[in-house]
VOSETOR-421102 format. One line per 3 residues: their letters; for each residue x, y, z of C-alpha. Coordinates in pm, 1 decimal, padded with zeros to 6 digits. Layout:
BEGIN
a) X Y Z ~ ... $
This chain:
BEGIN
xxx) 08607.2 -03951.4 -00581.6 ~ 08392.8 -04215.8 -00390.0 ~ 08690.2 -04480.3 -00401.7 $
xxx) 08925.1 -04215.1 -00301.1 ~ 08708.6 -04094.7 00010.6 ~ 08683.8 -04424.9 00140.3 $
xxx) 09082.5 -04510.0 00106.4 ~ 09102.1 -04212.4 00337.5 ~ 08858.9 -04319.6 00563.3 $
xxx) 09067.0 -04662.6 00565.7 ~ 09391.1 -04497.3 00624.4 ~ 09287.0 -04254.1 00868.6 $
xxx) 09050.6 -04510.0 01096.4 ~ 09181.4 -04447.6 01403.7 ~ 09146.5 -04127.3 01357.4 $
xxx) 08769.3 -04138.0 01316.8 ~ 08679.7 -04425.5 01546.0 ~ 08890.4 -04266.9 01849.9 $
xxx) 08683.5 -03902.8 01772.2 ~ 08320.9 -04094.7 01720.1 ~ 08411.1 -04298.9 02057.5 $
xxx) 08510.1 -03919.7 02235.1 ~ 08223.6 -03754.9 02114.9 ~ 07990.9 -03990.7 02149.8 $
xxx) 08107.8 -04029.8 02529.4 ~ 08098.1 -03674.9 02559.7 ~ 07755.5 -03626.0 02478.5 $
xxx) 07654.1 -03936.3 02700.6 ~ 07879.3 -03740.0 02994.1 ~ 07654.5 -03399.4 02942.4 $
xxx) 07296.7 -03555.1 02849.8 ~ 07352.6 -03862.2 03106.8 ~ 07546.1 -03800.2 03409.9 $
xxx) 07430.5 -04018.3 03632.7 ~ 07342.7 -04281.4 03409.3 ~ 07709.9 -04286.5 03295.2 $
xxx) 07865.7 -04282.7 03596.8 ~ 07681.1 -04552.9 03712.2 ~ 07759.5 -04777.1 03435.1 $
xxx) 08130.2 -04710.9 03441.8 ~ 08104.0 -04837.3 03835.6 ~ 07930.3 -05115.8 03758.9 $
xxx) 08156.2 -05208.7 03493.4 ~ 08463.9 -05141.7 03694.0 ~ 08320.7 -05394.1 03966.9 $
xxx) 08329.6 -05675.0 03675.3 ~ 08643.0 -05590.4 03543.5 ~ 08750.3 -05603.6 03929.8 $
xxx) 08588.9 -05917.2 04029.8 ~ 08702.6 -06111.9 03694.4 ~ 09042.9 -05958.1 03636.4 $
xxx) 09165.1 -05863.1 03997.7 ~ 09375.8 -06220.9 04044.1 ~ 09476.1 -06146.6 03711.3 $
xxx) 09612.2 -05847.9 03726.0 ~ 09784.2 -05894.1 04039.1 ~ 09984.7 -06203.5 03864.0 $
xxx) 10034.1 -05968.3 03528.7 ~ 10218.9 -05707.7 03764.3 ~ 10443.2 -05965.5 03911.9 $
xxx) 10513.0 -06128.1 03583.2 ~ 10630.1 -05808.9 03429.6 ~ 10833.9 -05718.6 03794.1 $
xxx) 11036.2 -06077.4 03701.5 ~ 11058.2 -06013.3 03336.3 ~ 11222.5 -05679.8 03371.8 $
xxx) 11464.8 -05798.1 03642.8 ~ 11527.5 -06155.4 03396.6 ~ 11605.0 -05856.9 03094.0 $
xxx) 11832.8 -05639.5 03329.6 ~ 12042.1 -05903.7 03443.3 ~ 12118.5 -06079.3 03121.1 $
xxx) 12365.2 -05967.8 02813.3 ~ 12079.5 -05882.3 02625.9 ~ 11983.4 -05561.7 02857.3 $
xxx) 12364.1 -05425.3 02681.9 ~ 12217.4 -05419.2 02345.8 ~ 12186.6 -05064.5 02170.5 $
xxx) 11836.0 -05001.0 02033.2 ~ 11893.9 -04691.1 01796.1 ~ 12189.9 -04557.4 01705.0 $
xxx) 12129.4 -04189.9 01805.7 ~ 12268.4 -03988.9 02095.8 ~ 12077.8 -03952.4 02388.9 $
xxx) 11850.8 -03633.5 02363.6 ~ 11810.0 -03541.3 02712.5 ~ 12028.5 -03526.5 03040.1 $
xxx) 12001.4 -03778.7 03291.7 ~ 11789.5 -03540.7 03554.2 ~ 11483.1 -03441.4 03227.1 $
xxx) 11489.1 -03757.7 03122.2 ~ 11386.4 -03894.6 03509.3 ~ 11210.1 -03572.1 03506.8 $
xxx) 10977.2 -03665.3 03160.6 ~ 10942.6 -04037.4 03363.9 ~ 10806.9 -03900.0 03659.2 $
xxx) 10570.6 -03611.4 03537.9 ~ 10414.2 -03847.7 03312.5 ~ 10410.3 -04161.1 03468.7 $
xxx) 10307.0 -04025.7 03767.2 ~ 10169.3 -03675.5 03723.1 ~ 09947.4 -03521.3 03940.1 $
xxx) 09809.7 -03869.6 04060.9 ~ 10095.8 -03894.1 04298.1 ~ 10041.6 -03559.3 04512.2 $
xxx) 09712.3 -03675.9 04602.5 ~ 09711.3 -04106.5 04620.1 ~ 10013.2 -04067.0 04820.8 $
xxx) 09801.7 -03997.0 05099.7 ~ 09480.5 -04046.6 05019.5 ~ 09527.2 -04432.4 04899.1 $
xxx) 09699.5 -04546.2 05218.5 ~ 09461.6 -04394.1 05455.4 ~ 09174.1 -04539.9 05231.6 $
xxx) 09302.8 -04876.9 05238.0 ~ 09365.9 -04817.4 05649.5 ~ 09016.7 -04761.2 05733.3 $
xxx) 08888.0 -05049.4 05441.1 ~ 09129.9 -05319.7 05431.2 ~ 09082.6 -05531.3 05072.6 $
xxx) 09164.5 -05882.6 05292.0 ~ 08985.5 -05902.9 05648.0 ~ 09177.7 -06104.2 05927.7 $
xxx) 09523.5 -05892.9 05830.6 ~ 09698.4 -05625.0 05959.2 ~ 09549.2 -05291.1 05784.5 $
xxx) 09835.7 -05080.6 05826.5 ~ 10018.6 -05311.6 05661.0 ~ 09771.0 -05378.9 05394.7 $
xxx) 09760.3 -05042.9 05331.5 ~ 10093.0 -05036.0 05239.1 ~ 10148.8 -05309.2 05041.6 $
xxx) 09875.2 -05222.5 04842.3 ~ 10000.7 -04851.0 04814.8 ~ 10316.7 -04972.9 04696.0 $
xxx) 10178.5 -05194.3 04429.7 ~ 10030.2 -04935.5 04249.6 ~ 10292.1 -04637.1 04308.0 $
xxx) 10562.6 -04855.0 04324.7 ~ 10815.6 -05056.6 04128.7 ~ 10474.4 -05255.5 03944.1 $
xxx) 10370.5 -04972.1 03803.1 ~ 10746.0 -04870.9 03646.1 ~ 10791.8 -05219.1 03549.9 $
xxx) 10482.9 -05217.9 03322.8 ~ 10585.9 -04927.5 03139.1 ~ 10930.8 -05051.5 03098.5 $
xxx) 10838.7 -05403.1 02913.8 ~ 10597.9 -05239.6 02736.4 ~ 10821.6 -04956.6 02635.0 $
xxx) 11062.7 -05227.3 02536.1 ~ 10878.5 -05394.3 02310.5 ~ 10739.2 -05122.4 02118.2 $
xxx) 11090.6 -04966.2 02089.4 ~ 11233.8 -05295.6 02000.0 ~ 10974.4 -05325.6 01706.3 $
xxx) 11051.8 -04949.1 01616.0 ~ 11430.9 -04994.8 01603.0 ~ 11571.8 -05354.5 01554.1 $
xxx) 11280.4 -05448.0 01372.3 ~ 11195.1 -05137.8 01171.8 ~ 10853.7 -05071.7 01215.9 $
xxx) 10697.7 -04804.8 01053.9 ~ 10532.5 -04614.6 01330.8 ~ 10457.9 -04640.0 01676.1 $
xxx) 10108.9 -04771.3 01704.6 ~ 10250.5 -05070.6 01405.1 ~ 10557.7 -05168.5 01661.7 $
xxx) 10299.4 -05277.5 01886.0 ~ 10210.0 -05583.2 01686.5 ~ 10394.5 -05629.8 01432.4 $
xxx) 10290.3 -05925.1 01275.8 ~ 10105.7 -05888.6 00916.8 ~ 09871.4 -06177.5 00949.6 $
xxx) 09715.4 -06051.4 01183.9 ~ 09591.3 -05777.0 01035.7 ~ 09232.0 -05739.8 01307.0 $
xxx) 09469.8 -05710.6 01553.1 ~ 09678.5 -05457.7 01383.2 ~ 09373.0 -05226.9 01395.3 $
xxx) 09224.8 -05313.7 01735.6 ~ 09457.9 -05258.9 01941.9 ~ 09550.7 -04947.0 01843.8 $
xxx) 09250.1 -04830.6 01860.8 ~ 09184.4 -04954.7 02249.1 ~ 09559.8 -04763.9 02349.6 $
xxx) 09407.3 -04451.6 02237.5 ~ 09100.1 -04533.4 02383.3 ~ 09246.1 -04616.8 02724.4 $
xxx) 09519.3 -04284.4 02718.3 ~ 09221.2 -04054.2 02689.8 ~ 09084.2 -04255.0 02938.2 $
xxx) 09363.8 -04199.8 03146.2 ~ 09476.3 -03852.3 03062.2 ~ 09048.2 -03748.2 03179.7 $
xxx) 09144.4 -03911.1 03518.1 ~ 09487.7 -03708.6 03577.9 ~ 09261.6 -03377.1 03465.0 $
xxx) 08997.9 -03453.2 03677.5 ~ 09231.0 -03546.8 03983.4 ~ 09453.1 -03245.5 03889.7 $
xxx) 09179.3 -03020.2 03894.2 ~ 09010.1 -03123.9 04248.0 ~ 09325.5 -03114.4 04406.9 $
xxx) 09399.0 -02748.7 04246.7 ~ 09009.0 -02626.6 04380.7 ~ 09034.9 -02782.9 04691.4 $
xxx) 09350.3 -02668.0 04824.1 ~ 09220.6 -02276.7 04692.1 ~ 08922.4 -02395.7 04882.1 $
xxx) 09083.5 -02528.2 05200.9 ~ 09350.6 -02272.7 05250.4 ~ 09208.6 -01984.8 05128.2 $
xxx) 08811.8 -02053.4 05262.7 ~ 08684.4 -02005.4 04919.4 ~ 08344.9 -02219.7 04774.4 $
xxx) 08442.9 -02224.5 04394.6 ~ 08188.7 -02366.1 04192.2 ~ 08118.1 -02576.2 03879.7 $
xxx) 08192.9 -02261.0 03667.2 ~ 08551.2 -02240.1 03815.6 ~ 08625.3 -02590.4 03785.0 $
xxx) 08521.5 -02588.7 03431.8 ~ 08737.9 -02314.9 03370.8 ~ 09012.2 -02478.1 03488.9 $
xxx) 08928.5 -02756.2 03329.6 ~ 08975.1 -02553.3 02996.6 ~ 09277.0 -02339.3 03101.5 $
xxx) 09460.2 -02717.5 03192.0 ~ 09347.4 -02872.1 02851.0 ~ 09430.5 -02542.6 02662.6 $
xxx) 09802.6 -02569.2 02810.3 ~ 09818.9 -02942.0 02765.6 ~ 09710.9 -02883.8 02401.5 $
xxx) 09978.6 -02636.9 02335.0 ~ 10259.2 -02803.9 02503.9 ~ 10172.8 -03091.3 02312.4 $
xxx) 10199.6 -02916.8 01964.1 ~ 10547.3 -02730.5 02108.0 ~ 10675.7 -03083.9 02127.6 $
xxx) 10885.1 -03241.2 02388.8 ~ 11198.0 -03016.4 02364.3 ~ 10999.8 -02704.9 02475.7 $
xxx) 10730.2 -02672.4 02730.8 ~ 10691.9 -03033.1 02828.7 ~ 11079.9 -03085.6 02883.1 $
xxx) 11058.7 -02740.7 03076.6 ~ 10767.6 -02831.9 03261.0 ~ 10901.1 -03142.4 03384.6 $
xxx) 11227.5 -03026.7 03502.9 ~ 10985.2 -02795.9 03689.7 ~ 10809.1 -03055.6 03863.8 $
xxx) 11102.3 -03261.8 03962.1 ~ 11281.2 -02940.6 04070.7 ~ 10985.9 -02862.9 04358.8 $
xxx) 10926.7 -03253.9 04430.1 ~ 11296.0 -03225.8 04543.8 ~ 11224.3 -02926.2 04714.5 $
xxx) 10933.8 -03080.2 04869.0 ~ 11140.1 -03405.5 04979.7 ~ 11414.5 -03186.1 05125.5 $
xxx) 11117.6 -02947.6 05344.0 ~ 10978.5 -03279.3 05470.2 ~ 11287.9 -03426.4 05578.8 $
xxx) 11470.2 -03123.3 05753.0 ~ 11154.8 -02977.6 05887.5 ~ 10879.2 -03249.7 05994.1 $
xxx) 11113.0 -03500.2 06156.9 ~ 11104.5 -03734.1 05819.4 ~ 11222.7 -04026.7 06034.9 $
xxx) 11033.1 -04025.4 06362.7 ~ 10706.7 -03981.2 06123.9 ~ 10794.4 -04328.7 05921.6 $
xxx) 10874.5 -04524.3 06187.7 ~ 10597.4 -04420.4 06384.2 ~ 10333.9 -04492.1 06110.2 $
């Protein structure tokens, strides 16, 4: 029974160690607000002052290596022999809800105008700046990352048969610490990433009700939402893609349309970009 529990516990490791990591941040979050928070800025300030030059050279590197792999014969290879699922607008539609999400509606303006009144270089133009840095994240850098890494995990999957999705990221059987690390940091890091959309998501959803209706909703109301988000997110998720999430994102792309169209008939689209 012993020998059996702990095969489990080997197979299903991930599992565990990506739940004992959640929880265990979780209860740090509740007990240890401020404590918490303050790590995770001074942490982020390392990562930034090591990694920054790094990073910026890892975003051009995979800009070049997706234009090298669109450009040569190899981009006409077939990966899969199945039909495509989806039409052309939900499968743009699945790209941009979750690429993007609700990160877009607010960094869109808030990013640029941050960047205008705290330019990262001194001695340069900050409008400019501003830009260029807006467009690095939001941009084609951003798209660029998730299509090499996209490629390589469906090129392990297909061409090179790999069992599952989190083994067609390395593939290689020697290296078996790898094999279970990384994993591991991928979930890590998409929890980490979907808590950021929620909590973006959620401010921008309480303070527009705020703003335009002259409310003062409180902690209880934003955990609520919270909940009511995460509940829906939960049972799109178990719906699969084909239901609620496909229908959801043809939703969103249908009103960012919309949205474009308002701006540009109705707020003198052109005059505002050349002025700013």
């Amino acid at each position: 029974m012993n020998l059996l529990l702990i095969q489990k516990a080997r197979q299903n490791y991930l599992l565990y160690a990506s739940l004992l990591f959640s929880v265990l941040f979780l209860v740090c979050g509740v007990l240890f607000p401020d404590a918490l928070v303050s790590g995770l800025n001074k942490t982020n300030a390392q990562l930034l002052a090591v990694f920054s030059n790094y990073y910026l050279w890892v975003g051009l590197l995979v800009v070049l290596t997706a234009l090298v792999v669109l450009f040569l014969p190899i981009s006409k290879k077939r990966l899969g022999t199945a039909e495509p699922e989806y039409s052309w607008f939900s499968w743009i539609a699945l790209l941009y809800s979750t690429g993007m999400g609700s990160g877009l509606l607010l960094r869109a303006v808030q990013e640029p105008v941050y960047y205008l009144h705290n330019p990262p270089v001194n001695g340069m133009d900050a409008k400019q700046m501003a830009l260029q840095y807006t467009f690095f994240h939001w941009g084609v850098t951003p798209w660029a990352m998730y299509s090499v890494f996209g490629l390589i995990v469906a090129y392990n999957l297909y061409l090179r048969k790999a069992p599952n999705f989190l083994q067609a990221i390395v593939v290689d059987d020697k290296a078996k610490f790898v094999q279970k690390t990384v994993p591991f940091f991928i979930v890590i890091i998409t929890i980490a990433g979907v808590i950021a959309s929620l909590g973006l998501g959620t401010g921008q959803f309480i303070g527009g009700l705020n703003q335009y209706f002259s409310l003062d909703l409180g902690n209880s109301f934003l955990l609520l939402t919270v909940f009511g988000i995460g509940l829906t997110g939960t049972l799109s998720a178990l719906t699969g893609i084909n239901k609620v999430i496909k229908y959801l994102a043809d939703f969103d792309m249908t009103v960012s349309i919309m949205l474009m169209i308002f701006i540009a008939l109705f707020l003198n689209f052109s005059n505002f970009f050349s002025n700013t």
